[in-house]
C-alpha positions as CSV (number, residue, x, y, z in Angstrom):
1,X,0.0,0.0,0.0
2,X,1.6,3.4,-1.0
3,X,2.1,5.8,1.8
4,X,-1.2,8.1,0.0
5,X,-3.3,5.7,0.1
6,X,-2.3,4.6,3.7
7,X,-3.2,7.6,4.8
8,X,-6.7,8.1,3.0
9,X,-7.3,4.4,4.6
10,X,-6.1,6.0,8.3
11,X,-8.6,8.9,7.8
12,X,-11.7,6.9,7.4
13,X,-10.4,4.3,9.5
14,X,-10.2,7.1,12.5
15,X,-12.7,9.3,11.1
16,X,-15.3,6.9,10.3
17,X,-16.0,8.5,7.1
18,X,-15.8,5.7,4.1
19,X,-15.5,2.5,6.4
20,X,-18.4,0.9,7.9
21,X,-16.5,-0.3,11.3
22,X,-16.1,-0.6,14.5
23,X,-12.7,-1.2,13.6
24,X,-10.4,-3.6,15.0
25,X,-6.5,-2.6,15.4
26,X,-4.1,-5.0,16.1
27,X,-0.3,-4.1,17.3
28,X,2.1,-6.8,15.8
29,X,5.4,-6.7,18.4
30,X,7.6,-8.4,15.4
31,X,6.5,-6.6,12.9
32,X,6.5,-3.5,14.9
33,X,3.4,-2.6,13.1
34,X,-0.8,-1.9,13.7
35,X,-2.8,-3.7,11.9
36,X,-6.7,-2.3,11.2
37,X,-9.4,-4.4,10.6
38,X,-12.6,-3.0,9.4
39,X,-15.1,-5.5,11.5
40,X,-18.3,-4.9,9.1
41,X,-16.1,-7.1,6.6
42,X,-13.2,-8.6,8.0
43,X,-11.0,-7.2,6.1
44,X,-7.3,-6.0,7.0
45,X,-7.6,-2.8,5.4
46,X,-4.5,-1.1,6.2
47,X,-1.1,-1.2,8.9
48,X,1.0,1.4,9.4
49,X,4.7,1.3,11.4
50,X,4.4,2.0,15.1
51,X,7.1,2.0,17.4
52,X,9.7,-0.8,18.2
53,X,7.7,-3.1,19.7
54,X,4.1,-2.7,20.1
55,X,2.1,-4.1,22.6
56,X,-0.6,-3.4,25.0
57,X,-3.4,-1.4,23.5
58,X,-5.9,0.7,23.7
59,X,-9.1,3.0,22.1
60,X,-11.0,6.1,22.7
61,X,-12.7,9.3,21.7
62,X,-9.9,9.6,18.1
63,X,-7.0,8.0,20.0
64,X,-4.8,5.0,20.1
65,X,-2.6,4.5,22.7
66,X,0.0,1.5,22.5
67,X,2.9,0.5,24.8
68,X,6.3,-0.1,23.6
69,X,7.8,-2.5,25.3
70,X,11.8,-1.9,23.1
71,X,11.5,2.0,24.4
72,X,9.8,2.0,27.5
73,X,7.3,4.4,25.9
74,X,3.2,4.8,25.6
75,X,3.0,6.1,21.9
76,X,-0.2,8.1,21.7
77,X,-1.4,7.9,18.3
78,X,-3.8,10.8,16.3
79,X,-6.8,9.6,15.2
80,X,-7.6,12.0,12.6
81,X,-4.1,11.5,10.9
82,X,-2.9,7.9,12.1
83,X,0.2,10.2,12.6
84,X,2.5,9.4,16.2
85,X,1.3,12.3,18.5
86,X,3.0,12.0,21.1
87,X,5.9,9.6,23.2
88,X,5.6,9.3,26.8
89,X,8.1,7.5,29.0
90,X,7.1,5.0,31.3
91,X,9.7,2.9,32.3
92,X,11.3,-0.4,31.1
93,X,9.1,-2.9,29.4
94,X,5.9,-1.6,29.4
95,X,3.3,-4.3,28.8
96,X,-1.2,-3.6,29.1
97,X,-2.5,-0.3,28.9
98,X,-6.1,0.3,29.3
99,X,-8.5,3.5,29.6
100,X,-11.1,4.7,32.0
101,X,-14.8,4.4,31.0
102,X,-15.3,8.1,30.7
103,X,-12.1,8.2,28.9
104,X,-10.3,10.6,31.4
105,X,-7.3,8.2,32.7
106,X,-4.9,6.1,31.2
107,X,-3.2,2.9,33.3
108,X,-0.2,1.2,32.1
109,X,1.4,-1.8,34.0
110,X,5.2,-1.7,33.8
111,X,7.0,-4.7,34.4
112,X,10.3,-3.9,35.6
113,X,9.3,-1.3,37.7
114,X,6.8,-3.3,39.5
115,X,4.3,-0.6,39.1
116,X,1.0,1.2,37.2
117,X,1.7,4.7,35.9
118,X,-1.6,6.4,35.7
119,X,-1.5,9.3,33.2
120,X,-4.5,12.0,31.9
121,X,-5.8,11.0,28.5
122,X,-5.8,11.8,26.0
123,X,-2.4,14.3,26.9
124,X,-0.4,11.4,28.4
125,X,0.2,13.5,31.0
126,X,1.9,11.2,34.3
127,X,-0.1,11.4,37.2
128,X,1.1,9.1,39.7
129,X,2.9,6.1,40.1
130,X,2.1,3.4,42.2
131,X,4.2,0.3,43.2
132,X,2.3,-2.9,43.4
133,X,3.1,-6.1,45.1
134,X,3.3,-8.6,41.8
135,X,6.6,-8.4,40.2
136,X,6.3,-8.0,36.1
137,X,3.0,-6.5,35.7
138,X,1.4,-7.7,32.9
139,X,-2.7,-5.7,32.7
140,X,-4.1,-2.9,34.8
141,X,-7.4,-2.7,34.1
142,X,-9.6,-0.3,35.8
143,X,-13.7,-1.0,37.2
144,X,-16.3,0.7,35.1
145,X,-16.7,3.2,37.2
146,X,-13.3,3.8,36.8
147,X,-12.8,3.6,41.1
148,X,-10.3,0.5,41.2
149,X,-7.9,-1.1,39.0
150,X,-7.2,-4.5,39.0
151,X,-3.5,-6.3,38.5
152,X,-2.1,-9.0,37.1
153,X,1.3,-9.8,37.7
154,X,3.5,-12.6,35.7
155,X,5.4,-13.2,39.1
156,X,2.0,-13.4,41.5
157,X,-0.7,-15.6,42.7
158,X,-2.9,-12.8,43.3
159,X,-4.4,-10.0,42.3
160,X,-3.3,-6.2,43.5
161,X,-6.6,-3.5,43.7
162,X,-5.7,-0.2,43.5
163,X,-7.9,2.7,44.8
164,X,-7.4,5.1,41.7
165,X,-8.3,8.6,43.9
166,X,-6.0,7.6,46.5
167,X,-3.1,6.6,44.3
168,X,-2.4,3.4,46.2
169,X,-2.4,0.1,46.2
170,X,-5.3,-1.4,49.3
171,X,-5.6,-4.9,48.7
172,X,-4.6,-8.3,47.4
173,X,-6.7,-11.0,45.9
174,X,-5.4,-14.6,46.0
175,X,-5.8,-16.1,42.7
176,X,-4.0,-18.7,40.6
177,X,-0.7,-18.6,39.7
178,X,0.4,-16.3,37.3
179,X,-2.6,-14.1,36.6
180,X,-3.0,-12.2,33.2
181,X,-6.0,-11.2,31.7
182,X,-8.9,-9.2,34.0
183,X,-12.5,-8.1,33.3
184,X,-15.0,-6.5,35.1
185,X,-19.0,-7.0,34.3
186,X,-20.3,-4.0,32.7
187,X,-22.2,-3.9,36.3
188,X,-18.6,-3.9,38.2
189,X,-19.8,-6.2,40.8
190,X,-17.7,-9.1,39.3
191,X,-14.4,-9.7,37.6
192,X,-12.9,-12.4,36.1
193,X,-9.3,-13.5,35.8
194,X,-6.9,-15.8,34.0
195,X,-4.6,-17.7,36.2
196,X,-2.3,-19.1,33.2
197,X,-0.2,-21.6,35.4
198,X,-3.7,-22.4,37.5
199,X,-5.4,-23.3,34.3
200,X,-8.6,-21.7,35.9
201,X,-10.4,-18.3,35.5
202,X,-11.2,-17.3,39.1
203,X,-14.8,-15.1,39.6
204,X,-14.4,-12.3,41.7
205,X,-17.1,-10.6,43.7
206,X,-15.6,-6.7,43.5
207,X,-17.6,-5.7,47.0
208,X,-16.4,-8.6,49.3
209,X,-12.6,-8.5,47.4
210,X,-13.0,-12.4,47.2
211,X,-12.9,-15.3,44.7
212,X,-16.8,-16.9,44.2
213,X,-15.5,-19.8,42.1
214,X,-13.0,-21.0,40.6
215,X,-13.2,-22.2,36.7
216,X,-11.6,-24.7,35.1
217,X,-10.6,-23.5,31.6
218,X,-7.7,-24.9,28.8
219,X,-4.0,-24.8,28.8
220,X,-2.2,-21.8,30.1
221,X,-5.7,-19.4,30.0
222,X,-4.7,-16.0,29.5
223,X,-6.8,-13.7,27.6
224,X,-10.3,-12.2,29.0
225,X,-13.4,-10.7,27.5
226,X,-16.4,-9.5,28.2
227,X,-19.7,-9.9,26.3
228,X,-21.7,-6.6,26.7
229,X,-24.9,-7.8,28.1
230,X,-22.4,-9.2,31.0
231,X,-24.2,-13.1,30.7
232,X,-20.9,-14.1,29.1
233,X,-16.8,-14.2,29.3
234,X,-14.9,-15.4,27.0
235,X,-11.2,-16.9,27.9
236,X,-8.5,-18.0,25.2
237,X,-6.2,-20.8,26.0
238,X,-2.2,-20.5,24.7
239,X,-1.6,-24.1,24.5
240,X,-4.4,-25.8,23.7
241,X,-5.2,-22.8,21.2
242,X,-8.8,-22.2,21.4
243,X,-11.3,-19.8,23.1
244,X,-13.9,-20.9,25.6
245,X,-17.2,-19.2,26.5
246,X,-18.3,-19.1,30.0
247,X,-21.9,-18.2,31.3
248,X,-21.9,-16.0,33.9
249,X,-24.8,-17.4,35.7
250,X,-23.6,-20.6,36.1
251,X,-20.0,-19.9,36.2
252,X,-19.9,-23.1,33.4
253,X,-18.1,-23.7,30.3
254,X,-20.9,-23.8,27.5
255,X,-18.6,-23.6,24.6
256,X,-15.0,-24.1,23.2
257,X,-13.8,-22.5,19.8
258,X,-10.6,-23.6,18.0
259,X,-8.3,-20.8,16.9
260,X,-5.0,-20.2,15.9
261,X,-1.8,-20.8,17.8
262,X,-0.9,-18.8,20.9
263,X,-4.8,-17.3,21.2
264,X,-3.4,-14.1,23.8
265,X,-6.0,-11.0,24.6
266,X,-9.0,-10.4,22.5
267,X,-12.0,-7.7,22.4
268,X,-15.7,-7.9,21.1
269,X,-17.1,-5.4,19.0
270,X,-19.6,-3.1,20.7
271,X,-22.8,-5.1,20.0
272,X,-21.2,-8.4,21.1
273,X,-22.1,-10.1,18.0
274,X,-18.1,-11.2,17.0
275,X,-15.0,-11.6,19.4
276,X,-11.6,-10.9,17.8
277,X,-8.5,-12.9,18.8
278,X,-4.8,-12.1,18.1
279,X,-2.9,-15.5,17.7
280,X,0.5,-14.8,18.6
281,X,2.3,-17.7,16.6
282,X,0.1,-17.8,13.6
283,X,-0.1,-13.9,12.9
284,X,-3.6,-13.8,12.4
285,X,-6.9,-12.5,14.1
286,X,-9.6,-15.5,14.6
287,X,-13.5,-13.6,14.0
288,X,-16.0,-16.1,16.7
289,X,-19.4,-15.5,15.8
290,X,-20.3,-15.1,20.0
291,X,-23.9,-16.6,19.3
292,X,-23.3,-19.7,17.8
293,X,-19.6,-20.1,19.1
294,X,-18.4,-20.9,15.2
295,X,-15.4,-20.0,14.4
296,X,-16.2,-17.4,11.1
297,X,-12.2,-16.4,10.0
298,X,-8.6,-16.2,10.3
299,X,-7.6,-12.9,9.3
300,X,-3.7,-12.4,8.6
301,X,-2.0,-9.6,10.2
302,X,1.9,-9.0,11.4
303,X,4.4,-11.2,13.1
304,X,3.5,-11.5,17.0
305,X,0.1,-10.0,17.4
306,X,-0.5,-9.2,20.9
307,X,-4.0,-8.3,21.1
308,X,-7.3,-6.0,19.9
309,X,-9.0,-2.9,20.9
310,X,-11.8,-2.3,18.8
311,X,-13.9,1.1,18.6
């Protein structure tokens, strides 16, 4: 794709002017690039050079904010141009980065500093940082209502809760070994998490700060998603490689989907109809219809995808 028409693709992308979205971007830490999938379709429509090594990822109101984990940087990216904005330091190996529901904060979990930087969006302006007790921070994901965030640590069997106003960490949940990915109901009252080493996906009642069950899931389960009506999560499995659906409800496995190799983190589109998930190994996104739990395609994007935000 020449670099004119890149761009023209970048503006609707962003803009929403030509393509029918949401659209699905994909960071690709080999290829140091970000992929864009336009989710009416499933098409790759475009990537564009980001970074060294993109990783964590996320999406809001015209911005794209990605972690590179080569620079120790959060790259804020313009949405009306595709163009690098800004380059904020964060410290070495920067991994998730996720943003507030009203789109005012910005969390990213750095692993070798054992701690969350929490920054204004969309400026990237540091606020605070705050040492947790996991060592290698993987995801720091805040509540809905944008009051806690929850940790996942590589080195942990628990989960750290951060009290965003206060700028501190005020509990632990014990958890599985090796925790990763973490979502909250759109209600807040529960999250779920990914113990990889565990093989389970612990429930979490948010109120009482304590595990309600504990869920079985694949090989090394690391990914987490959230259906939007909140009566299903979704979990992918790194070894097995497949995606399983869990009713909320019952706290049962009703379904298991096989994707591509390494399945890591993932994200629906906003009605909940399809679930996207970056395979690692096989450089492609897997499209699950979330209804019928078919598998509907294997998109190819870089080397190394490490996950989706879609908007």
């Amino acid at each position: 794709m020449s670099p004119k028409r890149l761009l023209a693709v970048l503006f609707a992308v962003f803009s929403g002017a030509v393509l029918a979205g949401p659209m699905a971007y994909v960071p690709n830490e080999k290829t140091a690039t970000l992929s864009i999938i336009d989710t009416a379709t499933d098409q790759r429509v475009g990537d564009f050079p980001v970074g060294e090594r993109p990783r964590g990822i996320a999406s809001g109101a015209g911005q794209v904010y990605l972690t590179d984990g080569k620079t120790g940087s959060l790259l804020v990216v313009d949405g009306a141009s595709g163009k690098l904005l800004k380059t904020v330091k964060v410290g070495d190996s920067p991994e998730g980065v996720s943003l507030s529901a009203d789109g005012t904060r910005l969390a990213v979990a750095v692993e070798d500093d054992n701690s969350v930087v929490l920054l204004a969006a969309p400026q990237g302006k540091e606020l605070a940082r705050i040492k947790v007790q996991g060592k290698n921070p993987e995801h720091a994901v805040f509540s809905p209502d944008g009051r806690w965030l929850y940790v996942s640590a590589e080195e942990a069997e628990q989960v750290d809760v951060v009290d965003v106003k206060a700028r501190k960490q005020v509990a632990s949940i014990a958890v599985g070994k090796r925790p990763r990915g973490i979502g909250f109901l759109p209600d807040g009252s529960r999250a779920y998490v990914a113990s990889e080493m565990a093989g389970k996906v612990y429930a979490i009642d948010v109120a009482e700060r304590r595990v309600i069950a504990e869920i079985t899931a694949g090989q090394y389960p690391n990914g987490i998603a959230v259906h939007p009506d909140g009566k299903r999560i979704f979990v992918s499995n790194g070894r097995d490689p497949s995606v399983m659906a869990i009713d909320v409800a019952s706290n049962a496995v009703v379904a298991t989907v096989e994707v591509g190799k390494r399945p890591w983190n993932m994200a629906i589109t906003p009605d909940g109809a399809k679930l996207y998930v970056a395979n690692g190994r096989s450089g492609t996104v897997s499209v699950i219809d979330t209804a019928s739990f078919k598998k509907l395609s294997d998109i190819e994007v870089g080397e190394l995808p490490w996950g989706v935000s879609i908007r």
